[in-house]
C-alpha positions as a printed Julia matrix, in Angstrom:
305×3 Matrix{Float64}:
  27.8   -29.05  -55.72
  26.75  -32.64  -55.1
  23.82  -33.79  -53.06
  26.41  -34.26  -49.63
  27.34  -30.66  -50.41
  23.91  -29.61  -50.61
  22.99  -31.07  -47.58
  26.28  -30.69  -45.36
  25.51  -26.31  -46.64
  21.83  -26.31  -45.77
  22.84  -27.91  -42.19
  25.83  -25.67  -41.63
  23.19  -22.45  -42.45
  20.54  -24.07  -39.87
  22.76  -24.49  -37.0
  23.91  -20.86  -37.43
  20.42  -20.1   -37.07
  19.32  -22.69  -35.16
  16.61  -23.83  -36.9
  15.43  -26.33  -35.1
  14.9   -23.25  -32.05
  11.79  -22.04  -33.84
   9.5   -24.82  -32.16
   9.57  -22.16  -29.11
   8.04  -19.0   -30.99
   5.96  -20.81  -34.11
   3.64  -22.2   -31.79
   2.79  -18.73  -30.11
   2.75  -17.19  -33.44
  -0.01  -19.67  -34.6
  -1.79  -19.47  -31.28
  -2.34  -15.37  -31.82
  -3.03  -16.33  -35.73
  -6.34  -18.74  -34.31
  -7.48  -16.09  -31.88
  -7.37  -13.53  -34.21
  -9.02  -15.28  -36.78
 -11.79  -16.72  -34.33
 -12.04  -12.68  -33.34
 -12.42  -11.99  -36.93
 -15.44  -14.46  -37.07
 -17.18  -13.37  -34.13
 -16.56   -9.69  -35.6
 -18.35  -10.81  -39.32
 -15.39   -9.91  -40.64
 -14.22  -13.92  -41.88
 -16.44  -16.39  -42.63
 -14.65  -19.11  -40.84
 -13.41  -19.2   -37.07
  -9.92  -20.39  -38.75
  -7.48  -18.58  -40.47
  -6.84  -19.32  -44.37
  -3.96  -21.59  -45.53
  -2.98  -18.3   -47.48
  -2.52  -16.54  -43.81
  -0.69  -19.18  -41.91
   1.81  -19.79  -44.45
   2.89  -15.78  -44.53
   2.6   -16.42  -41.02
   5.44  -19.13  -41.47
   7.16  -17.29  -43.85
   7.62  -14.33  -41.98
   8.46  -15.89  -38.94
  11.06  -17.8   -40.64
  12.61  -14.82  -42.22
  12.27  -12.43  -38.72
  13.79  -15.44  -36.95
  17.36  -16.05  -39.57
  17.38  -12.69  -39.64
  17.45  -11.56  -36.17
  19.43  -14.95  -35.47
  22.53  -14.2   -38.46
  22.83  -10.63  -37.09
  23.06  -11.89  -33.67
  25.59  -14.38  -34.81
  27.8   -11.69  -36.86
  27.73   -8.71  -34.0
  28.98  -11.92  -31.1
  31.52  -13.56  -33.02
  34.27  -12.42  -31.22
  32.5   -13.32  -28.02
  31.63  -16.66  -29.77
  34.91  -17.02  -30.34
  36.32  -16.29  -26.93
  33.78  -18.59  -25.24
  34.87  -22.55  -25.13
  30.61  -23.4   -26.0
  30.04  -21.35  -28.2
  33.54  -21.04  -30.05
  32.64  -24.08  -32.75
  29.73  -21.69  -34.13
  30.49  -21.02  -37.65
  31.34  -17.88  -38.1
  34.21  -18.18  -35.22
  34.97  -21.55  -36.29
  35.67  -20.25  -39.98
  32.92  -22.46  -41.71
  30.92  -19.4   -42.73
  32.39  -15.75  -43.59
  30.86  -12.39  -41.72
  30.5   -11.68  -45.89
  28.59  -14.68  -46.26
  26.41  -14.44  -43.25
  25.37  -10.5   -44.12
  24.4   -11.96  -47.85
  22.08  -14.96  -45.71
  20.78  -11.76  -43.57
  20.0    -9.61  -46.71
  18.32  -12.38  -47.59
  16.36  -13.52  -44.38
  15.35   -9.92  -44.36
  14.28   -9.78  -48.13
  12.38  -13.28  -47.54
  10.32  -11.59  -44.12
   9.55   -8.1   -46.22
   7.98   -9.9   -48.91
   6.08  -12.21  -46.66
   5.19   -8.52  -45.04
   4.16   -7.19  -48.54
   1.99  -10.1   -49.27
  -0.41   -9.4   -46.36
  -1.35   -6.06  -48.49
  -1.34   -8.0   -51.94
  -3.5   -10.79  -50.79
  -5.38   -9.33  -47.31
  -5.6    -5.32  -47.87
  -3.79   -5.54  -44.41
  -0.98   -2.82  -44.78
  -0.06   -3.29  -40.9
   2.4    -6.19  -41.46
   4.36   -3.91  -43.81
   4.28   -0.58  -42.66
   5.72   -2.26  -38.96
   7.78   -4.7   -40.53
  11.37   -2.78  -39.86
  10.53   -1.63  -36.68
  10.05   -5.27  -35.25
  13.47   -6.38  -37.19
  15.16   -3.13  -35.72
  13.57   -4.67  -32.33
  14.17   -8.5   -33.06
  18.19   -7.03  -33.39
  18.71   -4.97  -30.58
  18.56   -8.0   -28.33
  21.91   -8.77  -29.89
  23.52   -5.55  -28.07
  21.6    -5.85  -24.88
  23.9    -8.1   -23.36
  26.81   -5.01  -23.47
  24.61   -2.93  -21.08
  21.66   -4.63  -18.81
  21.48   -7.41  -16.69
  17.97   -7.59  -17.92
  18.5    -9.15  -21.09
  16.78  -11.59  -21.06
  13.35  -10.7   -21.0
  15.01   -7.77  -23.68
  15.22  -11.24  -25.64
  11.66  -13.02  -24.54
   9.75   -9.56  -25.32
  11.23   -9.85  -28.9
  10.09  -13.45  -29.5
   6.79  -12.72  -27.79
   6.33   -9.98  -30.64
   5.18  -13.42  -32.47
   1.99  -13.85  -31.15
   1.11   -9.88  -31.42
   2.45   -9.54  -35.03
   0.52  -12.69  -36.16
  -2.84  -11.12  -34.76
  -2.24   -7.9   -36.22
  -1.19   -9.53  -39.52
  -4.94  -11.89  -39.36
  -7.63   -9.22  -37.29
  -5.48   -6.06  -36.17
  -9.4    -4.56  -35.84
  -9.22   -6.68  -32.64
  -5.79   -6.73  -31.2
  -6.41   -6.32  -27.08
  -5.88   -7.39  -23.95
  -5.93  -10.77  -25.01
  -2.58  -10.68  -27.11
  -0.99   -8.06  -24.42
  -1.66  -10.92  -21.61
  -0.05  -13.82  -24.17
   2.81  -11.95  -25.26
   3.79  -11.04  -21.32
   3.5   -14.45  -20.76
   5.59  -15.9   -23.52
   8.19  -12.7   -22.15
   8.37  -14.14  -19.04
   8.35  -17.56  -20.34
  11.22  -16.87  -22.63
  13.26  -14.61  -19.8
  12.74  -17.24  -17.39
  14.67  -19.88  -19.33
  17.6   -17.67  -20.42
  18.22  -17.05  -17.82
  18.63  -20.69  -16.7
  20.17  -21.33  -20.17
  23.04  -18.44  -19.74
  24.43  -20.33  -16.31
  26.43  -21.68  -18.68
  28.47  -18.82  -19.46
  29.18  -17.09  -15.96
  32.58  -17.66  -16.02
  32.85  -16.19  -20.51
  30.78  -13.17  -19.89
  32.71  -11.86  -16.9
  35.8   -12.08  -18.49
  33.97  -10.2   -21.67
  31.93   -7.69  -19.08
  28.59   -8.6   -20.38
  25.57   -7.98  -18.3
  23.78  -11.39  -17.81
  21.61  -11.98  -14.54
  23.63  -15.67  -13.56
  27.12  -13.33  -14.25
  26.02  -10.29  -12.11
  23.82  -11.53   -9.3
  25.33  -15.6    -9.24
  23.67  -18.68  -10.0
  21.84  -18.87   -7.31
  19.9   -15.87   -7.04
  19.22  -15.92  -10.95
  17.6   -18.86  -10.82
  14.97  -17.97   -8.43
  13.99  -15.32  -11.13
  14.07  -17.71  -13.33
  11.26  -19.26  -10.88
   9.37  -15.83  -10.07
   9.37  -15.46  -14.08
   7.73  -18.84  -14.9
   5.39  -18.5   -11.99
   4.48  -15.13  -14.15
   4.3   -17.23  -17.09
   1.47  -19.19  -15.58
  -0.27  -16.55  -13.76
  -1.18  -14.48  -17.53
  -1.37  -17.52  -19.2
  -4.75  -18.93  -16.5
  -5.74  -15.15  -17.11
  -6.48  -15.79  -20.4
  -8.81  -18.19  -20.03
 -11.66  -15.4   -19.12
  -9.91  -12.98  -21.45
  -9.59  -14.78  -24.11
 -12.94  -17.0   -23.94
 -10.88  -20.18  -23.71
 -12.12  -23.3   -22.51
 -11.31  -26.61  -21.0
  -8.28  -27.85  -23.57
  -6.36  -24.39  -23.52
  -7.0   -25.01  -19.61
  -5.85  -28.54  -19.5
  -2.58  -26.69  -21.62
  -2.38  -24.37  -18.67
  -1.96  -27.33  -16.36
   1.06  -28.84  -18.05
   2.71  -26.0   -18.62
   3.1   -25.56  -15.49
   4.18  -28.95  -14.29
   6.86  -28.84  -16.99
   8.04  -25.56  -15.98
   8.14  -27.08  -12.38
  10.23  -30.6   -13.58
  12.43  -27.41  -15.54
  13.53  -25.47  -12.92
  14.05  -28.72  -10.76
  16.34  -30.04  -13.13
  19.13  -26.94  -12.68
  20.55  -26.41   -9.19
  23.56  -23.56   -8.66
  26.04  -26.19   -8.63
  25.08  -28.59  -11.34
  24.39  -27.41  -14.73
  24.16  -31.11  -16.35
  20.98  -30.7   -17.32
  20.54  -27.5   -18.73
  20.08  -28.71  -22.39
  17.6   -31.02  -20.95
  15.56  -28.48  -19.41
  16.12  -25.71  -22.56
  15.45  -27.88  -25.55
  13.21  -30.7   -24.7
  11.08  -29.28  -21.89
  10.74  -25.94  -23.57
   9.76  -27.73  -27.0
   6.91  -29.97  -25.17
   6.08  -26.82  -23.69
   5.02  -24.94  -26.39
   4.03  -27.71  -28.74
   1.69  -28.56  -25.98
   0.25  -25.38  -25.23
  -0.01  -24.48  -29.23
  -1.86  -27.15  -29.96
  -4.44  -27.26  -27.25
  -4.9   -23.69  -27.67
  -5.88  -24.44  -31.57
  -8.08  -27.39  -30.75
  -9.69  -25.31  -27.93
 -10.69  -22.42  -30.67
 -11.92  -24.63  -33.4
 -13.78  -27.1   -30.81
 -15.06  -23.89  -29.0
């Protein structure tokens, strides 16, 4: 295979699992890694407030794995939905570019890739938490992919599985002091998450009643879903200010707070019931600043603090 191949293959794999979709949950995932490990100093149990470089990149590695995983089964379970659906039907298993043989090899592999990353938390941290809940959170991560068949409420099904992230990470780093603190982050990031599937699945009204799947815009209309959408990112900023005392946070995570929530107001602005232009506006590059923003300010905030 030349160099064009090379390239053209590792594309084709990352838009099956798109890839470029992990700047939503890394960020939260690092955010619980800091807190844990600043919990881990105050406890005398690390002797710096920030995690190692050995940590954060299992961190990376198993969120990369838990994320092609979850992402290649979802892809292989919805291809015929894919397929019947004019957006999505260019994916490439319904398009023909990759096999259902060679996507279950990829997920055999994504899997392998987050287990090891798992088992490395015991070889290198005594921590055998990672491991021992490592197939219960893939079980979990997958389900999402079936939700769709039977509730309405999918999508915060779907933003409780990627708010696992931040949990996991502090239980991989300090699970001594897993609390209320990563409870209150990981209902935010569910809401968070809900919130803009919803908005994002709009899109496919018209696909998923003709398939009977259960999304909010399909069952309740547009209209109503959105203003969930709004209750859920009003949510979203409600846990996410709560923090701030619960957490011990200070003025950067709270200047994080702040535009979070004007970009989740410019977000829901920018989709009305009858015009759904903007959607990938409002899912990809709002969403990204969004928790770039807040991931960052939250790490400067713990190793300022």
């Amino acid at each position: 295979m030349g160099k064009s191949g090379a390239i053209t293959l590792v594309h084709r794999w990352g838009e099956m699992v798109k890839f470029s979709h992990s700047i939503f949950a890394l960020p939260f995932a690092l955010m619980g890694t800091f807190l844990a490990a600043r919990a881990a100093f105050e406890a005398g149990d690390a002797i710096h407030v920030r995690p190692s470089a050995g940590q954060l990149g299992l961190i990376i590695v198993c969120m990369v794995g838990a994320r092609s995983a979850a992402m290649t089964f979802n892809r292989i379970v919805d291809a015929a939905y894919d397929a019947r659906n004019p957006r999505t039907a260019l994916r490439a298993i319904p398009a023909g570019t990759i096999t259902r043989g060679q996507a279950a090899v990829f997920l055999l592999a994504a899997t392998a890739v987050f287990l090891a990353g798992c088992a490395g938390f015991l070889w290198a941290y005594a921590n055998p938490w990672p491991l021992i809940l490592a197939l219960p959170v893939l079980g979990y991560l997958c389900l999402y992919s079936y939700s769709k068949r039977f509730t309405r409420w999918s999508h915060f099904l779907l933003g409780s599985a990627i708010a696992l992230s931040p949990v996991a990470a502090w239980v991989a780093v300090h699970p001594a002091s897993l609390g209320w603190p990563a409870v209150v982050l990981m209902a935010a990031v569910m809401l968070w998450i809900g919130g803009f599937d919803i908005i994002y699945a709009c899109q496919d009204v018209s696909s998923d009643r003709a398939d009977g799947l259960h999304s909010l815009p399909a069952r309740l209309g547009p209209g109503p879903a959105l203003w969930i959408a709004r209750g859920s990112h009003l949510g979203t900023i409600v846990l996410l200010a709560l923090l701030i005392p619960l957490a011990d946070l200070g003025w950067l995570y709270g200047c994080g707070v702040i535009i979070v929530a004007a970009l989740l107001a410019v977000e829901n602005s920018l989709v009305r019931p009858d015009d759904f232009s903007r959607i990938n506006l409002a899912f990809f590059t709002v969403n990204g600043v969004i928790s770039l923003v807040l991931g960052g300010l939250t790490i400067a905030d713990v190793l300022v603090g």
